[in-house]
C-alpha positions as CSV (number, residue, x, y, z in Angstrom):
1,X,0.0,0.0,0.0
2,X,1.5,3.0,-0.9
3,X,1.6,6.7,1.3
4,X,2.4,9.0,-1.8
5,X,0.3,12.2,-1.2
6,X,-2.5,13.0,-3.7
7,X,-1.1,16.5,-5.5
8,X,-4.4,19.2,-6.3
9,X,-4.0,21.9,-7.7
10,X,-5.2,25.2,-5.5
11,X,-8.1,26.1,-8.5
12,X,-9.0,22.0,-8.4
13,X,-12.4,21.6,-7.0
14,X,-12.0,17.9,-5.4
15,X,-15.3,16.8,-3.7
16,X,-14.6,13.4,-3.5
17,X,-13.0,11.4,-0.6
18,X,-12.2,8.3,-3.1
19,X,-8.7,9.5,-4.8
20,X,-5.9,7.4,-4.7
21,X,-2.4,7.8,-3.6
22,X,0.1,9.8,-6.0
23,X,-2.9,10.9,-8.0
24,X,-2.3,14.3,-9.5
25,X,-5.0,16.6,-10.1
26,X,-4.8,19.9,-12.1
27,X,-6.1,23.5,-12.4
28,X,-9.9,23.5,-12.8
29,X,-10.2,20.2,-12.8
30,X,-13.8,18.7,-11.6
31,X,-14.1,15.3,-9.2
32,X,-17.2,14.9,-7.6
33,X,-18.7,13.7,-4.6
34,X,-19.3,9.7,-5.1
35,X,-16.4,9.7,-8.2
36,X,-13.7,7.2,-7.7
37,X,-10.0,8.1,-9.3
38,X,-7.2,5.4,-8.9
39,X,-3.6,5.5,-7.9
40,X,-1.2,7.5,-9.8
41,X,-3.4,8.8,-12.4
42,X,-3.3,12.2,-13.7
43,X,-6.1,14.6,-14.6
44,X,-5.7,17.2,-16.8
45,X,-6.5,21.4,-16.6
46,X,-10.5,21.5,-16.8
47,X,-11.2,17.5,-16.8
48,X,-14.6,17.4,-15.6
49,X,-15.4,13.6,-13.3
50,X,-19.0,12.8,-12.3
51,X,-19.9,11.2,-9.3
52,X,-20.8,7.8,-10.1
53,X,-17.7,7.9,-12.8
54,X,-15.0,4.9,-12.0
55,X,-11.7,5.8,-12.8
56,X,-8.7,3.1,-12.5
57,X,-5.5,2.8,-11.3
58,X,-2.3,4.8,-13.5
59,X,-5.4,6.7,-15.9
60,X,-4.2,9.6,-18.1
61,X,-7.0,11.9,-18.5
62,X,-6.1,15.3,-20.6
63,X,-7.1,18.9,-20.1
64,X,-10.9,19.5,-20.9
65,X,-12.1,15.6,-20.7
66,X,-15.9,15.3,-19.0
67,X,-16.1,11.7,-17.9
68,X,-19.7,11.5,-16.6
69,X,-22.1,9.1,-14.3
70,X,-22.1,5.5,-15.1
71,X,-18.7,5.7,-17.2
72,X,-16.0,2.6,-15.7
73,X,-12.6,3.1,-17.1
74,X,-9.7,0.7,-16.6
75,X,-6.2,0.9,-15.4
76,X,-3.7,2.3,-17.8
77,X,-6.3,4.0,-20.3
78,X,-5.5,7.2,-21.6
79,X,-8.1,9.6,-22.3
80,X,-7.1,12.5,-24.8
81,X,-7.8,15.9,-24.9
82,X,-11.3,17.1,-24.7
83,X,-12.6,13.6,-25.0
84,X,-16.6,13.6,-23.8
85,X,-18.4,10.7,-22.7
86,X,-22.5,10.3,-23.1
87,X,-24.7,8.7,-20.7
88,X,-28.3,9.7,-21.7
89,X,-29.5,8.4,-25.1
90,X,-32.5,10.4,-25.2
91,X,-31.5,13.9,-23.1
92,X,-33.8,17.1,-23.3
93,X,-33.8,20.0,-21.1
94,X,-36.8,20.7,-20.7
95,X,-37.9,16.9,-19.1
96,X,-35.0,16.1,-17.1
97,X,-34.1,12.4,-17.5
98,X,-33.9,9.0,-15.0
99,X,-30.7,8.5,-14.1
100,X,-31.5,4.9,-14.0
101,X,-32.2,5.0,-17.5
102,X,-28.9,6.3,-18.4
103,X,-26.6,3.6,-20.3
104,X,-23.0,2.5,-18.8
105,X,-20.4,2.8,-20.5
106,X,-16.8,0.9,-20.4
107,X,-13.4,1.3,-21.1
108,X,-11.3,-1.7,-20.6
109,X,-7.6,-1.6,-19.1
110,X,-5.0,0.0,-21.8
111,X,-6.9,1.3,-23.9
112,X,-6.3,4.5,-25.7
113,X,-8.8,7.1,-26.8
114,X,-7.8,10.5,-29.2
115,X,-8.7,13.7,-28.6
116,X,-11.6,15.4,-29.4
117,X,-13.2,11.8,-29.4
118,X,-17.1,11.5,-28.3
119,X,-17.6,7.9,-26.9
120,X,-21.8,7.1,-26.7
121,X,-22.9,5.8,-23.9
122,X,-23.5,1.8,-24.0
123,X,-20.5,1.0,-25.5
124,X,-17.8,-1.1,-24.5
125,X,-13.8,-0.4,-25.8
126,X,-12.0,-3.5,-24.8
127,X,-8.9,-4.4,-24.0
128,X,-5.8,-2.0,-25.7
129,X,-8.3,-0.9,-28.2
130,X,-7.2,2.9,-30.1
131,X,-9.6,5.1,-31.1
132,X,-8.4,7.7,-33.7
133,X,-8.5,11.7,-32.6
134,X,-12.0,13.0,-33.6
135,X,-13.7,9.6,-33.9
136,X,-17.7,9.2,-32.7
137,X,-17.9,5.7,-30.8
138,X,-21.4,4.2,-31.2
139,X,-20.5,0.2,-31.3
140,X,-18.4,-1.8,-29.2
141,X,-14.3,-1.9,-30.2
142,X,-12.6,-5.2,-29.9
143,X,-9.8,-5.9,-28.5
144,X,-6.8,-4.4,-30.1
145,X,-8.8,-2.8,-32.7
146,X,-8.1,0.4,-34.1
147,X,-11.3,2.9,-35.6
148,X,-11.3,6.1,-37.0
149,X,-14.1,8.2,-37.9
150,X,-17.7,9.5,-37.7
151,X,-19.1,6.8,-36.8
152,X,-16.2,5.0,-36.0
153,X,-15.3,1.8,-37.6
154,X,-12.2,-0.1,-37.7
155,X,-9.4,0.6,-40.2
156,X,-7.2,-2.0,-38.8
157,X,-5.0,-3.6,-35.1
158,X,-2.7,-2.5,-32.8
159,X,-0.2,-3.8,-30.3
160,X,-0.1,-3.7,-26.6
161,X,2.6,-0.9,-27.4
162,X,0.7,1.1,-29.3
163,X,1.9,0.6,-32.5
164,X,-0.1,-0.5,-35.9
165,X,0.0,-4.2,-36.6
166,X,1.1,-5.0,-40.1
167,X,-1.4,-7.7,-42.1
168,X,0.4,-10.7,-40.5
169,X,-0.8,-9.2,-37.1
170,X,3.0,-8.9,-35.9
171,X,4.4,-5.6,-34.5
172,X,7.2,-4.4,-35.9
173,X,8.4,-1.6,-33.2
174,X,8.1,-4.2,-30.0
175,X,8.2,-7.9,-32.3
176,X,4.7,-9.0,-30.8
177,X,2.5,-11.3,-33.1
178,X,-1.1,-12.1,-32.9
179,X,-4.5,-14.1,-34.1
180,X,-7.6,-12.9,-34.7
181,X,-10.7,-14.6,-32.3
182,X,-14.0,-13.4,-32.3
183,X,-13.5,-10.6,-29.6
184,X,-10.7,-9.3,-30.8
185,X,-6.9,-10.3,-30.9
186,X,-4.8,-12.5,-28.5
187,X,-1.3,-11.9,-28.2
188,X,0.7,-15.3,-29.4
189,X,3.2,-17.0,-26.8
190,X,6.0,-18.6,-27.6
């Protein structure tokens, strides 16, 4: 169990008592009451967290990211720039919704999401999945996938690294190699 302090910047507004040790939190950064934020992550300048948002441990959230109610993310995801999450499919301001209605939404450990990304509620992004800067998640990603685009849909895999696979599904920065199963890629052993 570690002791390392939890660093907040004086313009932070930190409501919840559920931030781990050696977490680092920055100017006009958001966490509210009932939001749960890891061990050693980092939130950027302006990162907005909901209570009712799951963070995990060693989380890179950039400056301007709102990570609302009913969003779960996994240890060692990073979050862009300006990323938003959704959690009401049906929102209107003058009938305010059910929060019980609203969808989840998950983000499994090592995944990777570009900035200016929207991620709609429902959806689950598996396992070191990428999503390309400015892509609109409406489906499920696989593991290892990589999607681009409005929606999103995937243009091809990547490694544990972070770098493309090439068509054999072997990484040529790191010398990983893969197969293809149903839910995404598995990383070969030798």
């Amino acid at each position: 169990m570690s002791n390392r302090e939890v660093r907040i910047h004086p313009t932070a507004l930190v409501e919840s008592d559920n931030v781990g040790d050696g977490t680092e939190i920055w100017a006009y950064a958001h966490v509210m009451a009932g939001a749960e934020v890891g061990v050693d992550c980092k939130l950027g300048d302006g990162a907005f967290v909901e209570g009712g948002a799951r963070i995990g441990d060693r989380v890179t959230v950039k400056n301007n990211s709102l990570i609302w109610h009913g969003v779960t993310i996994g240890d060692d995801v990073f979050v862009g720039p300006n990323v938003v999450f959704t959690n009401d499919m049906s929102p209107r301001a003058h009938k305010p919704s059910d929060p019980s209605l609203w969808l989840d939404t998950v983000v499994e450990r090592g995944a990777s999401i570009g900035a200016n990304s929207t991620i709609v509620c429902g959806v689950t992004l598996d396992e070191d999945c990428m999503v390309g800067a400015g892509s609109v998640v409406t489906k499920d990603v696989a593991r290892n996938a990589l999607v681009v685009g409005n929606p999103a849909k995937q243009i091809g895999w990547v490694c544990q690294c972070g770098q493309r696979l090439n068509e054999e599904l072997n990484c040529v920065s790191c010398g990983r190699t893969y197969r293809e199963e149903q839910e995404g890629l598995v990383e070969e052993r030798s």
